[in-house]
C-alpha positions, 0 to 999 in steps of 0.5 A: 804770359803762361805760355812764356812761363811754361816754355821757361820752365819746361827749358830751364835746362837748354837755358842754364846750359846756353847761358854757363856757355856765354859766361865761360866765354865772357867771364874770366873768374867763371873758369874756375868754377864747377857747373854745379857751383857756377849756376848756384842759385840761378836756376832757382832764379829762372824758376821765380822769374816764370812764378811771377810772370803767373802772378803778374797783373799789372806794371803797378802791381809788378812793382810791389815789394813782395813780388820780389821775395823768392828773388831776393832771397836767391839773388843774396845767396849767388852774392854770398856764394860768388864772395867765396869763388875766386877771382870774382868781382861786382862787376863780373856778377853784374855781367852774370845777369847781363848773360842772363837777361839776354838769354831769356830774351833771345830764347823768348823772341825765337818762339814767339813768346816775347811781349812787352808785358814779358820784357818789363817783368825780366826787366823789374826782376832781373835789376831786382837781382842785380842789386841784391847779388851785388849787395851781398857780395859786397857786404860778405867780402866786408863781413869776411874781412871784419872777421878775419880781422877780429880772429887776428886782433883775437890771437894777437892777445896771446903773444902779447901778453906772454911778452908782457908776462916776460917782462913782468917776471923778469929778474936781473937775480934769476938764476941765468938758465931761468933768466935766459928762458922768461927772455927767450920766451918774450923776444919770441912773443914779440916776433909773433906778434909782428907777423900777426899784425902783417897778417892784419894788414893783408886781410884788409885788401883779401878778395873774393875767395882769399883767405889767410896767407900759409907758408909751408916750410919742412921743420919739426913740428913737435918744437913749435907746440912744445912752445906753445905748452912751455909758455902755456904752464907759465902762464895759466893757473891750469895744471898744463900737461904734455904728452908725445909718442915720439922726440922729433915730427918732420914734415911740410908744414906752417909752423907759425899758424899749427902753433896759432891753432895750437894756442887757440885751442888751449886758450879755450881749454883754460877760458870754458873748461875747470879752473882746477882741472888739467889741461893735457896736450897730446902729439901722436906721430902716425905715419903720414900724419900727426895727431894734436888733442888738446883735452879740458874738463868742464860743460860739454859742448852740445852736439848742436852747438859743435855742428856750428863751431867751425862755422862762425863765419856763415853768421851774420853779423846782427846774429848774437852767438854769445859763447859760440861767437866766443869759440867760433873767432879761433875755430874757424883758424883752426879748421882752415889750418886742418883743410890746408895740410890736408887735414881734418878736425874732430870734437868729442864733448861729454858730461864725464870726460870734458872736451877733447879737439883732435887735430890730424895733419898731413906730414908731406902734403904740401911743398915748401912755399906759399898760399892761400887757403881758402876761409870757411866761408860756406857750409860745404 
């Protein structure tokens, strides 16, 4: 049994290399992978496989859970990683260790070192990392629909309640331009909310490694946010502030999620920042880019606490992230908006200056049309 796992260990190498092989051939979704993203965990695997052939002693002490620990552990992160590869199914997983199993088996056999001792622990093993992998894809492919959801059921609150708000004030005695204004605000909510609600009802069918849906149009950015702000002073007791260098940004862009983005970040503006304090929105045209600050005052965010922001959907769901969880539903829309223009977010979060998001996009990344940008799903 040593030897077979010396001969594993010391060819870890030619057997990644025979197996990424065999799997490019036999499975589809593999082709979309790098090297490095396809092996994923498995050469961990290949390595816990020689461990417990040392440790083995018999087919009862095989048997044991505790055997299976390192295994688990790794099987689970191939699971969660495969949720986020595109194209890939359970049963595309399943054949993954299929492959492998035969692999190890073949390689065994050609140098002699294949007994039956041997064949029962990559049996015992290899099912042990099956079922896991499989779990954990599924149950993260459930995870990430749930939330997904919930960050869409989230921001559907803001339109509506600015219809609500709408009607709320709406006055047959209102000057006309007023009038006209509180009716155009409400129908506009309204809309918004009905394309959210499609947005909900897609993400009940997202597979492994979708994400929202974005459709790129070439309009003047700078009219959706100004929305965004005209709706936000009218709402909020906050002084709500707006500032821009220029009167018109034309690019590619998704106006209906950068206006999404947009209220998520004021609406966590108003919730943790001053009650009395300002609440400013700053639009920098820069060339090739457009910037969006949206700054409060109030606690700072802990430079802990930003390094996970933007990664609410890595957390389990038996995890309790209190205002983190709270932040995290929006921030998550926000950086995968960012990444889809091509962009990026940055936070700056001090005791005497408050909190300020900065969101940076490209102007004319994308053409016009749709798709899917992926979820941050993994830390990467």
């Amino acid at each position: 049994m040593e030897n077979a796992a010396n001969l594993i260990e010391s060819n870890s190498k030619y057997i990644m290399d025979t197996w990424e092989k065999k799997v490019r051939e036999d499975i589809p979704a593999s082709k979309n992978s790098s090297a490095l993203a396809l092996r994923n965990q498995l050469p961990n695997v290949l390595e816990d496989i020689a461990q417990i052939m040392r440790r083995y002693k018999d087919l009862k002490h095989i048997e044991r859970y505790e055997e299976y620990e390192e295994i688990i552990k790794n099987s689970v992160e191939h699971g969660r990683h495969r949720a986020a590869s595109e194209d890939y199914t359970v049963k595309q997983i399943l054949k993954e260790y299929v492959i492998f199993h035969r692999v190890l088996t073949s390689f065994l056999l050609d140098k002699n070192e294949y007994t039956s001792e041997v064949g029962i622990i990559l049996k015992y093993t290899l099912e042990t990392a099956m079922l896991n992998s499989a779990d954990s894809f599924t149950d993260s492919l459930q995870d990430m629909r749930e939330k997904l959801i919930g960050t869409l059921a989230h921001d559907l609150r803001n339109p509506i309640s600015a219809a609500y708000f709408a009607l709320d004030i709406i006055d047959c005695g209102m000057d006309k331009d007023r009038f006209d204004g509180i009716k155009k605000m409400g129908i506009t909510s309204l809309k918004k909310s009905l394309e959210l609600l499609e947005g909900i009802l897609e993400a009940i069918t997202i597979k492994a490694g979708e994400g929202i849906t974005l459709n790129f149009k070439e309009i003047d950015i700078l009219e959706e946010i100004k929305w965004v702000y005209n709706e936000a002073k009218e709402m909020y007791s906050n002084k709500v502030i707006f500032e821009t260098n220029t009167e018109k940004i034309i690019g590619v862009f998704d106006g209906t999620a950068i206006r999404r983005v947009v209220e998520n970040l004021v609406t966590n503006a108003v919730k943790y920042g001053e009650s009395r304090k300002t609440v400013k929105i700053t639009v920098h045209d820069e060339l090739e880019e457009v910037s969006i600050c949206v700054h409060n005052f109030g606690k700072p965010i802990s430079e802990a606490k930003q390094n996970e922001m933007f990664q609410f959907l890595n957390h389990s769901p038996n995890e309790n992230h209190g205002e983190l969880k709270s932040w995290g539903m929006g921030l998550t829309l926000v950086k995968t908006v960012a990444r889809a223009h091509n962009g990026k977010v940055e936070i700056k979060s001090e005791e005497n200056y408050g909190t300020e998001f900065k969101i940076s996009l490209n102007k004319n990344s994308n053409f016009p049309g749709k798709i899917k940008a992926k979820l941050n799903y993994i830390t990467s």
